[in-house]
N, C-alpha and C positions, 0 to 999 in steps of 0.2 A: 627659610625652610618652609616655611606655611602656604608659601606661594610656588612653590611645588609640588607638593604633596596633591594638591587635586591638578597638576599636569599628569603626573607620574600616572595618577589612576585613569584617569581619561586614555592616557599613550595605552594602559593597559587593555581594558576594556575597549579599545578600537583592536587592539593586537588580538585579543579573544574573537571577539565576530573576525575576523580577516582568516584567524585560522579555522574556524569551525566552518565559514564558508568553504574554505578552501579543502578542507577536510570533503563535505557534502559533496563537492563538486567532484572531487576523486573516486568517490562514492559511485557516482552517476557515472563515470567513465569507465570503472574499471569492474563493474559488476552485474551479473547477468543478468537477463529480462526475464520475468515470469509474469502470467496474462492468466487475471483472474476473475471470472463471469459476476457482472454487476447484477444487481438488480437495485436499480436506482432510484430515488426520491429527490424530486426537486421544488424545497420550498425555495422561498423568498425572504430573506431575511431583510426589513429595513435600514438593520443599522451597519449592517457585514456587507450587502449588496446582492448581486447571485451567486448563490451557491448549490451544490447539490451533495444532497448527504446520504453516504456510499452505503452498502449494503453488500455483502459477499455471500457468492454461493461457493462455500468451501469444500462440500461434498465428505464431511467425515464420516469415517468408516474405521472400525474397530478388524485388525489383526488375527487370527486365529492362533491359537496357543499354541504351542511344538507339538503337548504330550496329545492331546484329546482335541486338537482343530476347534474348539467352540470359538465363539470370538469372544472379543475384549470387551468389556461393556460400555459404551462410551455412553458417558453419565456427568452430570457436573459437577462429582467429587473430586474430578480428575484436576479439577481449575480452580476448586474452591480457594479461596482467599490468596490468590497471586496475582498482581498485578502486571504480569506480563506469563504467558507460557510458550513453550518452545515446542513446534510441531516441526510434521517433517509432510512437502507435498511429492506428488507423482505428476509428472509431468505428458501432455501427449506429444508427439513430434514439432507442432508448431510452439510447444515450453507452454501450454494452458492447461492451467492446476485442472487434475482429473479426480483425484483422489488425495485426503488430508488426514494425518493420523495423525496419533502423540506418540506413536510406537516407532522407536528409532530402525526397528528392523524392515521397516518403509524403504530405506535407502537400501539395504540389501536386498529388497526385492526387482527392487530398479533403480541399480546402480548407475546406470550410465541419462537414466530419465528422472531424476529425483535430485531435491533441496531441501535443505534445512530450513526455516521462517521463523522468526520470533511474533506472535501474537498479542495484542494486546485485550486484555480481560477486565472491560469497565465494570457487567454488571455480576460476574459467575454465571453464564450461561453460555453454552453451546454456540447458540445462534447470535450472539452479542460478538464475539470475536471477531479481530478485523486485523492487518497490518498497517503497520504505520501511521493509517490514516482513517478516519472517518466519513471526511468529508472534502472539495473538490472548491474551491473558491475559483470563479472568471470573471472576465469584465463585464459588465452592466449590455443586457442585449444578444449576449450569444447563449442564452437560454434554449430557444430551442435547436441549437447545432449541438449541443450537449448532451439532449435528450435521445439522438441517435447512439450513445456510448453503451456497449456490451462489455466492455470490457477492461479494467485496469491495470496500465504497465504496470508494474513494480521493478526496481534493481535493490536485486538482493545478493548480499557479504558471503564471503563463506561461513560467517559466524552466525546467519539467519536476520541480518541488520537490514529493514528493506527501508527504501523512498518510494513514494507514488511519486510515478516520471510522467504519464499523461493519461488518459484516456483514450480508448482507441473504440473501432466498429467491429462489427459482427466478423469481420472477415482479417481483423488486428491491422486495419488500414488508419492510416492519420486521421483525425477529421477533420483537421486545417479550420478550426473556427476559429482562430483570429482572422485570416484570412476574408473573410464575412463580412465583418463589420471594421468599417475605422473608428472606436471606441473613443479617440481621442479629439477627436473631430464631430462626430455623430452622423458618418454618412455611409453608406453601405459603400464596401468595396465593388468596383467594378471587376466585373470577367471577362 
């Protein structure tokens, strides 16, 4: 019995990652793209390798009330002490966040151009908010084909669940830096 007991958990524990993978990857498949204007920072970290750490221009904007149109005051009482809060974006034709509320009447204003997003709230501040991600880890070398990035995919749920799926240009084209360098090798791709 003792000598299954850590089979059993190992069987399980591969069975967890296999499905959470496979969960993620449904994820990516079956949900929409929204394309959300960087403004990027890229250190170097020694012990991580390259990465770049994400910055969003989420563009919030406060709602105008039914009775008296004033708007909403968008403040960081609205965030205070949640570790995650649920906003809702406005999308333009090519799906690039325009407009970012908390105010769910966002979707009824543009119902056929508008998603829900779940945010994450590390510090209680406004400008601290980001989805999914933070930060953009790649291979050692493709630093500056990264540095051309405006902008990040995300696929996001109907429930507001997002992934950062890549990085893209000003014009939401690929930037194909793998393609750049062979990372593995250490010699620059031919064109």
């Amino acid at each position: 019995m003792k000598r299954i007991i850590p089979l059993v958990i190992a069987i399980l524990s591969v069975a967890f990652f296999v499905g959470l993978i496979l969960k993620n990857e449904q994820h990516l498949k079956q949900s929409d793209s929204i394309y959300i204007r960087l403004a990027p920072v890229d250190p170097r970290s020694l012990i991580q390798g390259d990465y770049m750490a994400l910055n969003y221009d989420l563009g919030f904007w406060g709602l105008p009330e039914q009775n008296n149109q004033t708007d909403i005051p968008l403040n960081d009482t609205v965030i205070k002490n949640k570790s995650s809060v649920i906003a809702y974006v406005a999308l333009d034709a090519h799906r690039r966040v325009v407009k970012t509320s908390f105010d769910p009447r966002l979707l009824e204003m543009y119902p056929s151009t508008s998603h829900r997003i779940v945010l994450k709230n590390p510090d209680n501040r406004l400008d601290r908010l980001y989805p999914a991600s933070n930060s953009f880890l790649f291979a050692e070398g493709l630093a500056e084909c990264y540095e051309a990035a405006q902008y990040a995919e995300f696929k996001v749920d109907q429930q507001g669940n997002a992934i950062l799926a890549s990085l893209r240009g000003g014009d939401l084209n690929t930037l194909g830096c793998e393609n750049h360098k062979k990372w593995w090798s250490g010699e620059k791709a031919r064109s």
